[in-house]
VOGU-3710 file (C-alpha; in Angstrom, 3 decimals, decimal comma):
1> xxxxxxxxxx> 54,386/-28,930/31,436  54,777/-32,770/30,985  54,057/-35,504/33,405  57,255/-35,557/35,314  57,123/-31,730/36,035  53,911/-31,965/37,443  54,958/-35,098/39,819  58,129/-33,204/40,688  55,850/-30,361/41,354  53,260/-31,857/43,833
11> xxxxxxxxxx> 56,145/-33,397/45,526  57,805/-30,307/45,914  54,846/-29,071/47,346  54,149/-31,445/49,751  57,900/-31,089/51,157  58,166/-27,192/51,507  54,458/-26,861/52,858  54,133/-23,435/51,110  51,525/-22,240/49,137  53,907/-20,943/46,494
21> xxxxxxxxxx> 56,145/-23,548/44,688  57,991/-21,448/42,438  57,980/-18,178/42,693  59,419/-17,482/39,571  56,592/-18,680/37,919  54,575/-15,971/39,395  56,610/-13,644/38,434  55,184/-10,400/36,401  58,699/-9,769/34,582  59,757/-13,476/33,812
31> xxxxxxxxxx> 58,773/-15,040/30,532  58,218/-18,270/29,613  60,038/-20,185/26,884  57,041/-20,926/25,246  54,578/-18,093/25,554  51,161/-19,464/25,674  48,330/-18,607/23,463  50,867/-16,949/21,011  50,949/-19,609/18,304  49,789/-17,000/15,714
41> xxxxxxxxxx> 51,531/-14,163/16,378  54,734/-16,325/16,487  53,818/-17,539/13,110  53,391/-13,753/11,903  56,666/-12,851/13,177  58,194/-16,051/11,714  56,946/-15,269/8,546  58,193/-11,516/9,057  61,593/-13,351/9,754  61,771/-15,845/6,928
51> xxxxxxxxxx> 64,798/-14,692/5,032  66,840/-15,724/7,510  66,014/-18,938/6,738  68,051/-18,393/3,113  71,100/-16,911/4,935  69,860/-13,864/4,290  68,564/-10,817/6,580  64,744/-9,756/6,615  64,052/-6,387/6,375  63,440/-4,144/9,430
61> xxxxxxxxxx> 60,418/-5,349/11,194  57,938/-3,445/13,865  56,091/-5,438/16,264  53,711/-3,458/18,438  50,868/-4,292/21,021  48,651/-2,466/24,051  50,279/-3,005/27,240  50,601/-6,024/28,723  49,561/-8,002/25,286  53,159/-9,841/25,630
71> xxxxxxxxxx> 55,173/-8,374/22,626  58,369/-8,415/25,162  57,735/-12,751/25,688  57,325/-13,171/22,078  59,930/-11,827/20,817  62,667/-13,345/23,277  60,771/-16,587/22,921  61,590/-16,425/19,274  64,946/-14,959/19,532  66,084/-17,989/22,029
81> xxxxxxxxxx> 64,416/-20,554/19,739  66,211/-19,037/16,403  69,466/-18,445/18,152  69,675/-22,408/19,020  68,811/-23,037/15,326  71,004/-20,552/13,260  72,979/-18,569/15,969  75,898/-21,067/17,539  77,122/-20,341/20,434  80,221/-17,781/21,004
91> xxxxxxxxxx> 82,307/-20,322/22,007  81,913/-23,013/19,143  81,969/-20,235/16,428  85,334/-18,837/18,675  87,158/-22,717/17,991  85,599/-22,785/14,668  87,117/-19,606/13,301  90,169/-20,727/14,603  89,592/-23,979/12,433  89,516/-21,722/9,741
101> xxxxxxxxxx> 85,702/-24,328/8,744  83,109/-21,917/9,513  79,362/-21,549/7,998  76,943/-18,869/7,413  75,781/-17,632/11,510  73,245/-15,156/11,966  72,737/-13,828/15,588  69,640/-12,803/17,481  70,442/-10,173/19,671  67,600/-9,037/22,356
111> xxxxxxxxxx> 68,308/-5,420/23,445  65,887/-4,136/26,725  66,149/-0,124/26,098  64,796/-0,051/29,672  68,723/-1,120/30,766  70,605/-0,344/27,497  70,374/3,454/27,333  73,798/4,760/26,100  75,754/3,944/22,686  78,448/2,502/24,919
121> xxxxxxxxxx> 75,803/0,080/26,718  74,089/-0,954/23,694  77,461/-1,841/21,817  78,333/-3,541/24,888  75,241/-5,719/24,639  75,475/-6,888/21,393  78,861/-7,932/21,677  78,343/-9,539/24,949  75,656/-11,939/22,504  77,997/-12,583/19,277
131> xxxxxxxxxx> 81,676/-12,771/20,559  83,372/-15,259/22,374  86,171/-12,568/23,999  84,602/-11,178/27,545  83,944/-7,731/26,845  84,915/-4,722/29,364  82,747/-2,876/31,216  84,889/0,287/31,368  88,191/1,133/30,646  87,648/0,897/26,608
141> xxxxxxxxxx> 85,559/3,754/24,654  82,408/3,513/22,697  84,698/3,838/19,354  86,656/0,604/19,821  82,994/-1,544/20,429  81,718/0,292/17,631  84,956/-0,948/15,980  84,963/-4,555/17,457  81,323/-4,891/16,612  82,178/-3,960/13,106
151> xxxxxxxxxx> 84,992/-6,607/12,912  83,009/-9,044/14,031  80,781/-8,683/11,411  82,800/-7,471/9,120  82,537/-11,373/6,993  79,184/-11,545/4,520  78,544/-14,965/5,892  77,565/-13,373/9,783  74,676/-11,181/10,240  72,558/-10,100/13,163
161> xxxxxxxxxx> 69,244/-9,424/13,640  68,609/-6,822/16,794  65,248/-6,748/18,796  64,819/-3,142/20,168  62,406/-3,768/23,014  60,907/-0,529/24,636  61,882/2,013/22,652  59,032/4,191/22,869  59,179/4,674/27,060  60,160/7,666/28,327
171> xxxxxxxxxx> 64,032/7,830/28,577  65,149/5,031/26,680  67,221/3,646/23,943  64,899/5,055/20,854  64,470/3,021/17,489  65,822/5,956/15,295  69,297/6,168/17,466  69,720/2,427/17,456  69,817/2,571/13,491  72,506/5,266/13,747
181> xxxxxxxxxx> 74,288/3,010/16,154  73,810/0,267/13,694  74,657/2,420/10,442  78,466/1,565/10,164  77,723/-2,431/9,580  74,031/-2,296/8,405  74,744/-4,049/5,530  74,972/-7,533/7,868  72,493/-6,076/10,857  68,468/-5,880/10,718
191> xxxxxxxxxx> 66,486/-4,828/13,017  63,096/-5,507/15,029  61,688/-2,702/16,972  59,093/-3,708/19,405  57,062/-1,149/21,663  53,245/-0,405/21,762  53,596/1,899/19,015  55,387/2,098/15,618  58,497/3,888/15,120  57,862/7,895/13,857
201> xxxxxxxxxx> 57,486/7,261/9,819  57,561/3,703/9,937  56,713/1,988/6,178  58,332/-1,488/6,971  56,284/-5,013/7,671  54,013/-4,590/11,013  52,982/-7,468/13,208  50,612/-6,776/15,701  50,258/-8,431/19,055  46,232/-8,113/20,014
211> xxxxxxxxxx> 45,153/-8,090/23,774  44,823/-11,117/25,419  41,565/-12,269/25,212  39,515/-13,748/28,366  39,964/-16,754/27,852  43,547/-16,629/26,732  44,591/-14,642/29,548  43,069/-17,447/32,092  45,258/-20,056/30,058  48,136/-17,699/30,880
221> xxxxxxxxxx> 47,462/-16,892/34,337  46,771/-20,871/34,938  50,047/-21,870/33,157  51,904/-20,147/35,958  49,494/-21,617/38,923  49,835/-24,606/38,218  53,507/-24,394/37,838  53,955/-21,768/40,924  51,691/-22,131/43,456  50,756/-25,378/45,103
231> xxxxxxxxxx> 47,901/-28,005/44,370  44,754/-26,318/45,654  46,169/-22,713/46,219  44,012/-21,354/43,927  40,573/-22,304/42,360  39,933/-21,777/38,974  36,514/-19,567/39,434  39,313/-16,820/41,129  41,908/-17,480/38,128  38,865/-16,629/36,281
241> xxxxxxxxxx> 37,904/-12,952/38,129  41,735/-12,391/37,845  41,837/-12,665/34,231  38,490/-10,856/33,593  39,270/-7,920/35,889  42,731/-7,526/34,065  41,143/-7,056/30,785  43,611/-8,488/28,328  46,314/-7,362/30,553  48,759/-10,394/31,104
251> xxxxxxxxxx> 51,502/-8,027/33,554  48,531/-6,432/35,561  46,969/-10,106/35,902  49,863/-11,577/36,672  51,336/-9,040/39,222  47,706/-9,311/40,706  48,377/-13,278/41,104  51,969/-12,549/42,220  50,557/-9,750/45,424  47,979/-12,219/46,324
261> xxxxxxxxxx> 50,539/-14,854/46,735  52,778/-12,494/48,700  50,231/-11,752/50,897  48,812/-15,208/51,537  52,332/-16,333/52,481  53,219/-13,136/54,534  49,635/-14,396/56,610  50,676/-18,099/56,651  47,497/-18,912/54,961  47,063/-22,285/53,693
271> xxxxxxxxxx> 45,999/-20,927/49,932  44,816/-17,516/48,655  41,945/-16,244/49,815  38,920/-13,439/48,210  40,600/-11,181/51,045  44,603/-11,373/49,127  43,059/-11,367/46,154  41,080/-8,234/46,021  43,923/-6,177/47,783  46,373/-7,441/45,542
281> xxxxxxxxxx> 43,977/-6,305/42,367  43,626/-2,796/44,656  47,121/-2,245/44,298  48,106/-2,593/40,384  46,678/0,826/39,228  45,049/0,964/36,341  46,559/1,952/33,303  49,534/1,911/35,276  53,881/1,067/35,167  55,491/-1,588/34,241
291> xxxxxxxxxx> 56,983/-3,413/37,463  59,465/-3,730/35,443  59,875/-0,252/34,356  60,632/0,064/38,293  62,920/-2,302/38,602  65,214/-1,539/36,012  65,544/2,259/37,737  69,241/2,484/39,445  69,444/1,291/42,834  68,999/4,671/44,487
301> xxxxxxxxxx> 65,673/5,217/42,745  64,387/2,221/43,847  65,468/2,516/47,186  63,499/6,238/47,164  60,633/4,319/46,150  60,747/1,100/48,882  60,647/3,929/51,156  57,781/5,929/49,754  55,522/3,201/49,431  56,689/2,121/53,244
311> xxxxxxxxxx> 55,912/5,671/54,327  52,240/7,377/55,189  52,021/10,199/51,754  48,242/10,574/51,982  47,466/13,889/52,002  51,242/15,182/52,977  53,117/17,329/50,818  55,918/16,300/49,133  58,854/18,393/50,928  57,088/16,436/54,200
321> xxxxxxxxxx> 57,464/12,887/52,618  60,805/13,665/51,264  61,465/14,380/54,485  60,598/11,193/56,129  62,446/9,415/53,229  65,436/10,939/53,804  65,683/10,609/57,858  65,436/6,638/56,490  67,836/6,902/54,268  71,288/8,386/53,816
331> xxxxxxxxxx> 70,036/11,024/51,171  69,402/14,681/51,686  65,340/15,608/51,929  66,560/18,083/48,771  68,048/15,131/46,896  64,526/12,922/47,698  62,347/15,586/47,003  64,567/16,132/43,087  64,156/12,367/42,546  60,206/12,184/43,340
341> xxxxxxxxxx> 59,685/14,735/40,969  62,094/13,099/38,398  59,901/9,957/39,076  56,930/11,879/38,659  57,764/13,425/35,338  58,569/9,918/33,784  55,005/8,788/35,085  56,386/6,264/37,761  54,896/7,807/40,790  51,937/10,840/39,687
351> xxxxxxxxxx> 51,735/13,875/41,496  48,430/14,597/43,346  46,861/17,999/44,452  46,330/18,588/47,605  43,907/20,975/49,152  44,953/24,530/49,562  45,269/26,406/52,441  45,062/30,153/52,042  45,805/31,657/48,813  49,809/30,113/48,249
361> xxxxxxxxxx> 50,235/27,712/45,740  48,669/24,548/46,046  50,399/21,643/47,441  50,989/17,915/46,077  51,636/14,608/47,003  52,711/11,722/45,256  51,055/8,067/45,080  52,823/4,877/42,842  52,022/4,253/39,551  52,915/0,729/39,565
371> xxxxxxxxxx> 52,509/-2,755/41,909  53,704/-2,147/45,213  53,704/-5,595/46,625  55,278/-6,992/43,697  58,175/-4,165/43,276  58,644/-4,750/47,227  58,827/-8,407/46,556  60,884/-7,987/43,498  63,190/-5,027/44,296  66,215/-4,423/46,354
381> xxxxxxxxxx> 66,009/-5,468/50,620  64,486/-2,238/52,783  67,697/-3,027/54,797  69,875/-1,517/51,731  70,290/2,169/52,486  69,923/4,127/49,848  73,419/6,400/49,149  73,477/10,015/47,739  73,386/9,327/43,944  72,822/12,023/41,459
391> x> 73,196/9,878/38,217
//
């Protein structure tokens, strides 16, 4: 942050009177530009990428690290930074080919499997990066992007180089059906597959993204203070128990600073106090989801879970929650009850034994597997009912 971002920032502060400035900044699923602490890695993955320098592609590259170690910030750091360099823009290489006076162009293309789960999505995705014609959302099959992608790249002088980025969660895009995807142009695409663990038989290049360390985590968690929350919000000793308690964890750390900030502004408080912080740290469960895993559920999942988390579950069966859920909702209590267990299996919510009564099977209930305050911060209004969706 340079000088006149941190004036514009302590007058912002002093106008809205809030403790939190930006609350992007906070954010658990927003990335800086410029990840901090990273310098190394970068360099490793630079180095990985270095043929692309020549006008040539690098081969297939794996880059894999523990949750929360900020593989996902890296790599569309890098891609954003290489893309201003040796991508173009759509539109200038759309006037230049028309010129008939264009040079070599190689694309970096950032794929989220999270959101990108079908062949017609992930075609969709890439060409939404490297052409400069809008591309339809329906009405066209997955043949004719597979074709348009093909034509696009069908010139030696355009390649693209496609980060896979979650590829190893449960119900996603894999790595191994992205290279099928990929197979009828691979000759101008390479790819980058990022997860916490290494495609099955992988023998290509491997960078590896550590844990934060201590202190590295509390330059990451004060990078987004001092840009998100006003002067005085937070002390550093507390930016200090954040980081330690998250144990190289930058998205548990961070959604801890992002609840504590919710729930010093829901109280009106004046900056955050032991009291936010140590329910905020209560509710990101350890070893737990991605609050962005949540997020990027459809709209009807989500809504399931605003209400779950909204409702008492503690030691009610499930049928009974589902229940509740669905006289809040527009959804059936059978419908609820097939999604909670849908959630379940995909480790987003866990399923918890209850005590038995008589000799019947034993009942459950379910508790979150992920940040509460920041998926109800983050996520779609309460005041959205959720609609009968079985996709």
């Amino acid at each position: 942050m340079d000088l006149q971002e941190r004036i514009a920032r302590r007058r912002s502060a002093r106008r809205d009177s809030g403790i939190v400035v930006n609350r992007e900044h906070l954010s658990p699923v927003v990335h800086r530009s410029e990840p901090v602490g990273r310098g190394p890695v970068l360099e490793q993955l630079l180095d990985a990428l270095e043929a692309v320098f020549d006008s040539t592609l690098p081969q297939p590259v794996a880059v894999v690290g523990p949750a929360g170690a900020g593989t996902s910030a890296i790599v569309t750091a890098l891609f954003a930074a290489l893309n201003e360099r040796l991508g173009k823009s759509t539109r200038t290489m759309g006037t230049t080919t028309r010129a008939g006076s264009t040079g070599p162009v190689t694309w970096f293309v950032y794929v989220d499997a999270r959101r990108v789960e079908s062949a017609f999505a992930f075609y969709r995705t890439v060409l939404s990066r490297i052409s400069a014609e809008s591309v339809p959302e329906s009405g066209v099959g997955t043949d004719d992007l597979r074709e348009r992608l093909c034509s696009r790249l069908e010139r030696p002088d355009r390649r693209a180089v496609i980060a896979v980025d979650h590829y190893d969660e449960p119900e996603t895009l894999s790595y191994e059906r992205v290279r099928e995807l990929v197979e009828p142009t691979a000759e101008n695409i390479s790819t980058v597959a990022v997860g916490q663990t290494e495609p099955d038989g992988w023998d290509g290049p491997v960078v590896t993204v550590p844990a934060y360390r201590h202190h590295e985590l509390v330059d990451v968690v004060t990078d987004r203070t001092s840009s998100g929350l006003s002067p005085g919000a937070l002390d550093h000793e507390a930016v200090r128990e954040v980081a330690i308690w998250a144990d190289g964890n930058a998205h548990d750390a961070l959604a801890a600073l992002f609840g504590a900030a919710v729930l010093a502004s829901e109280d009106g408080a004046e900056r955050i106090e032991q009291s936010h912080l140590e329910a905020a740290t209560a509710d990101v469960p350890e070893n737990g989801v991605h609050v962005d895993r949540v997020l990027a559920l459809s709209d009807t999942r989500q809504q399931v879970l605003r209400h779950l988390i909204a409702v008492d579950s503690a030691d009610r069966p499930i049928r009974d929650v589902a229940a509740e859920i669905a006289d809040r909702s527009s959804l059936t209590a059978g419908t609820v009850k097939r999604f909670l267990y849908e959630l379940a299996d995909r480790g987003v919510i866990e399923r918890v034994p209850l005590s038995a009564n008589g000799s019947g099977r034993r009942p459950s209930t379910v508790v979150a597997r992920f940040p509460t305050i920041a998926f109800r911060a983050l996520g779609p209004p309460e005041s959205v009912p959720a609609t009968d969706d079985s996709s």
